[in-house]
N, C-alpha and C positions, 0 to 999 in steps of 0.2 A: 687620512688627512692629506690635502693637498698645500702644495706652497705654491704662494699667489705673490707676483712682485708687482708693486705697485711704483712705476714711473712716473714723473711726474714731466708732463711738458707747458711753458710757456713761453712767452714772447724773447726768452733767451736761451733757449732751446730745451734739449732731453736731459734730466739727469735720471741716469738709470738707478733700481731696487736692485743691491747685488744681496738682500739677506732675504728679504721677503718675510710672510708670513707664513707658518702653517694654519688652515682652517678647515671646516669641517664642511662649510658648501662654500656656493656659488653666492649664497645670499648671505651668507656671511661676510663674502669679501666684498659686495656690492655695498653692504653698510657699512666696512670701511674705507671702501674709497670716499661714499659721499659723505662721510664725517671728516675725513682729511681734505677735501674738496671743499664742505664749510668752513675750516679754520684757515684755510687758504687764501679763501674770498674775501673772508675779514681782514685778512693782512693787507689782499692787493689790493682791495677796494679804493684807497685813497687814491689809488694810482691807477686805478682803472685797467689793471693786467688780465688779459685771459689766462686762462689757465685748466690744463685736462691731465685727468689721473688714468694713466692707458694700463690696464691691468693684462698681467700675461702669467701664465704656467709654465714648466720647463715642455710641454704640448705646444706651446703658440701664444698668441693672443686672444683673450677670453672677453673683454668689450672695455671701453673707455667710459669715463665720466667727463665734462666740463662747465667750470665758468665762465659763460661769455657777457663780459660787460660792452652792451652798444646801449649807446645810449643817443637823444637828438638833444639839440636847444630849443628852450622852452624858449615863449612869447611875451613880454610881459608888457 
């Protein structure tokens, strides 16, 4: 098993994963970032925060996830 920390950064910066998880792949820990990455969105939504889950091993960085809300004004 690998231990995967999952950071989180947004428009108020990094907090670092100091426990992580241990998982068994890659695509394991890609389904939880984007499951923490949906509960996220639904939080910041109202407020329209981005927000990216930068996942790392004690190897490096392993790839990021994020929410980016842009959005324009409609016409009415």
């Amino acid at each position: 098993m690998i231990r995967y920390y999952f950071d989180i950064r947004d428009d108020a910066g990094v907090s670092l994963d100091e426990e992580g998880l241990e998982l068994d792949t890659q695509l394991d820990a890609e389904i939880e970032a984007a499951m923490s990455l949906a509960d996220m969105a639904r939080e910041f939504a109202d407020i329209r925060r981005n927000v990216a889950v930068e996942v790392r091993t004690d190897a490096g960085d392993v790839f990021q996830a994020a929410f980016i809300f842009k959005r324009r004004e409609t016409k009415q």
